[in-house]
TORPA-4810 file (N, C-alpha, C, O; in nm, 3 decimals):
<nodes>
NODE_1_0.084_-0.117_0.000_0.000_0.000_0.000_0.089_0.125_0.000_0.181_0.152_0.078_X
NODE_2_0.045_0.190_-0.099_0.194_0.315_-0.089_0.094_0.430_-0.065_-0.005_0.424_-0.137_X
NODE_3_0.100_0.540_0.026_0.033_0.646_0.065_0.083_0.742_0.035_0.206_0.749_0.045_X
NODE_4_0.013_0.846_-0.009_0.019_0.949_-0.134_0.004_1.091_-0.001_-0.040_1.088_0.115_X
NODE_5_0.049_1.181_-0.067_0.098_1.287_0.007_-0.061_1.375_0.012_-0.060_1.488_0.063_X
NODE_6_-0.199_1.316_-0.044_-0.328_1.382_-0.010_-0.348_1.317_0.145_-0.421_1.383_0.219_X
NODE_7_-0.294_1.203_0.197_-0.360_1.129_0.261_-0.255_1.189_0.404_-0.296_1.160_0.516_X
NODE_8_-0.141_1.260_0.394_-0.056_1.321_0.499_-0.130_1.448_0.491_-0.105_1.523_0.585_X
NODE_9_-0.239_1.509_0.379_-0.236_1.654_0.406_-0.388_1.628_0.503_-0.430_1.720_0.573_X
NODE_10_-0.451_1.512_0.498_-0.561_1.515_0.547_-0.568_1.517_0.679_-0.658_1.567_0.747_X
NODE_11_-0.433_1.440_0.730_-0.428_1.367_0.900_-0.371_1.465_0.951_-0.274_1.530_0.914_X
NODE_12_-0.460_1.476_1.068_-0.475_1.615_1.146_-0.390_1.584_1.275_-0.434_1.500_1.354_X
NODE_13_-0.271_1.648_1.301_-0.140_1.619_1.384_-0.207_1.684_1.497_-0.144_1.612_1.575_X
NODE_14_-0.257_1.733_1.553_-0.341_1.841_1.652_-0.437_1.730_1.705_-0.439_1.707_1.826_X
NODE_15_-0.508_1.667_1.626_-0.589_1.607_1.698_-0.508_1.443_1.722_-0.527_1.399_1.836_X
NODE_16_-0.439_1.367_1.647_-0.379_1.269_1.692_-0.279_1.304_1.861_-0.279_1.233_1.962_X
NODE_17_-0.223_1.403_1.844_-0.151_1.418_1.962_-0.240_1.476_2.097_-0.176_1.515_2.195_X
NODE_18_-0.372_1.479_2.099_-0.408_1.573_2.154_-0.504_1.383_2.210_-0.483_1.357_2.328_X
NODE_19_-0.582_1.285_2.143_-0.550_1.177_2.138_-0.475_1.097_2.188_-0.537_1.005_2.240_X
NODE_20_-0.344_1.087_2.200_-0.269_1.077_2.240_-0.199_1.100_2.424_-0.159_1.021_2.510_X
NODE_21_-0.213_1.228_2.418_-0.209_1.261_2.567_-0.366_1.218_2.666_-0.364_1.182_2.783_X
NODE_22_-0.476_1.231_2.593_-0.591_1.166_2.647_-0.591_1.063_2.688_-0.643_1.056_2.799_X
NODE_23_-0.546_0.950_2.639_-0.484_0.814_2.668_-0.400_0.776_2.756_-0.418_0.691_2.843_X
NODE_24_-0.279_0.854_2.729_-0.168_0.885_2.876_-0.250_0.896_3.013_-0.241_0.814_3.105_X
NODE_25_-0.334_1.014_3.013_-0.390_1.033_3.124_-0.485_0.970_3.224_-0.493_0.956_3.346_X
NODE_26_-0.568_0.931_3.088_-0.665_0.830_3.126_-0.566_0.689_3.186_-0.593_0.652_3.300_X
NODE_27_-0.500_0.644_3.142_-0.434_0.548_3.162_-0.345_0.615_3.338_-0.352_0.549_3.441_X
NODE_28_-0.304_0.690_3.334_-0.266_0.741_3.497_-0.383_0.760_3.574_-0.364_0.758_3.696_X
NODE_29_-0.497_0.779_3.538_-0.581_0.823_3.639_-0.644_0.650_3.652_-0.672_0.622_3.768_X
NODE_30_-0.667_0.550_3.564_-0.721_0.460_3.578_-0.607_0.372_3.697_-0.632_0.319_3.806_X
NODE_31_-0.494_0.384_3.628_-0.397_0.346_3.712_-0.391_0.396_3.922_-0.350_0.332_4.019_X
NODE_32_-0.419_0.461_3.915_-0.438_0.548_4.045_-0.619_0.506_4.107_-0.683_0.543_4.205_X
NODE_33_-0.636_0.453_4.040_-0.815_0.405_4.095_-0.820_0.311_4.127_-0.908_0.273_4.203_X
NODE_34_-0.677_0.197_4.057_-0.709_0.066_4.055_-0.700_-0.010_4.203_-0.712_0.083_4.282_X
NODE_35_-0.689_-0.099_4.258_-0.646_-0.146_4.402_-0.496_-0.208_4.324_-0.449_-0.243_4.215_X
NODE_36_-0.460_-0.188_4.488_-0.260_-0.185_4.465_-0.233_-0.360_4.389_-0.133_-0.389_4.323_X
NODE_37_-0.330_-0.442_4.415_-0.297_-0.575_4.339_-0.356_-0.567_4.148_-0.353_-0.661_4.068_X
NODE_38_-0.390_-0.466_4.129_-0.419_-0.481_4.011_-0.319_-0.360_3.950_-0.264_-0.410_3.853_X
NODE_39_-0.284_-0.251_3.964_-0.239_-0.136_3.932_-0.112_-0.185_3.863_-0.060_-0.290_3.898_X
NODE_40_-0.070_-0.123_3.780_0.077_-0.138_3.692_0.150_-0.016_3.780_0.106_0.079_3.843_X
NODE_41_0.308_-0.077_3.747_0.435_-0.038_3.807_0.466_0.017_3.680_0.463_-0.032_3.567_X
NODE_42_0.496_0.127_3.721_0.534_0.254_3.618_0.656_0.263_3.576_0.703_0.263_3.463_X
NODE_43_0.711_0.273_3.701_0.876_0.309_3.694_0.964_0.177_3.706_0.909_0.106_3.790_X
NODE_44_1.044_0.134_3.671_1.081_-0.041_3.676_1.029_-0.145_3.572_0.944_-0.137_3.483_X
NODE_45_1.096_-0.228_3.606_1.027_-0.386_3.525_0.922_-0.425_3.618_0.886_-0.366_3.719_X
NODE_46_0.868_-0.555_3.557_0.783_-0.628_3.593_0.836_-0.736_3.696_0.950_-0.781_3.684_X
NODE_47_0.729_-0.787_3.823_0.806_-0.881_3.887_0.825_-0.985_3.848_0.725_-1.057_3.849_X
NODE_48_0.974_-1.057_3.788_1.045_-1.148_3.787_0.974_-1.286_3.876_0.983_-1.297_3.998_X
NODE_49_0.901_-1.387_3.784_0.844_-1.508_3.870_0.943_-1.620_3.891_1.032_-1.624_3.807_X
NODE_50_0.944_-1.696_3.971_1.063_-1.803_3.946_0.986_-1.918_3.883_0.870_-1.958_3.873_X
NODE_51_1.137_-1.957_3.840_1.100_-2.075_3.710_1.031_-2.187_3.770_1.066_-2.223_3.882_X
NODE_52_0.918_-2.258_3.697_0.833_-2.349_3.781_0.972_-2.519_3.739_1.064_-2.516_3.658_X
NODE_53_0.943_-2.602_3.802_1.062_-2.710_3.826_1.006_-2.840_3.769_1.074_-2.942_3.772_X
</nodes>
């Protein structure tokens, strides 16, 4: 599929980024509602399980 330079003049950079940060936020505020066993770790990896034997 090769995309033609009508189809860059159409997509509206204002509203994708604006989109964009909506999502971020929503995603922090959902994050902050959740109870501490469901909530994602932001800063860091994920906890490391040990290998089953």
């Amino acid at each position: 599929m090769v995309l033609n330079s009508s189809f860059f003049k159409t997509l509206n950079i204002k509203f994708l980024v604006g989109l964009g940060l909506f999502c971020v936020l929503a995603a922090i505020v959902n994050n902050l509602r959740a109870p501490e066993d469901k909530s994602v770790e932001w800063i860091g990896g994920q906890e490391v399980l040990e290998k089953l034997e």
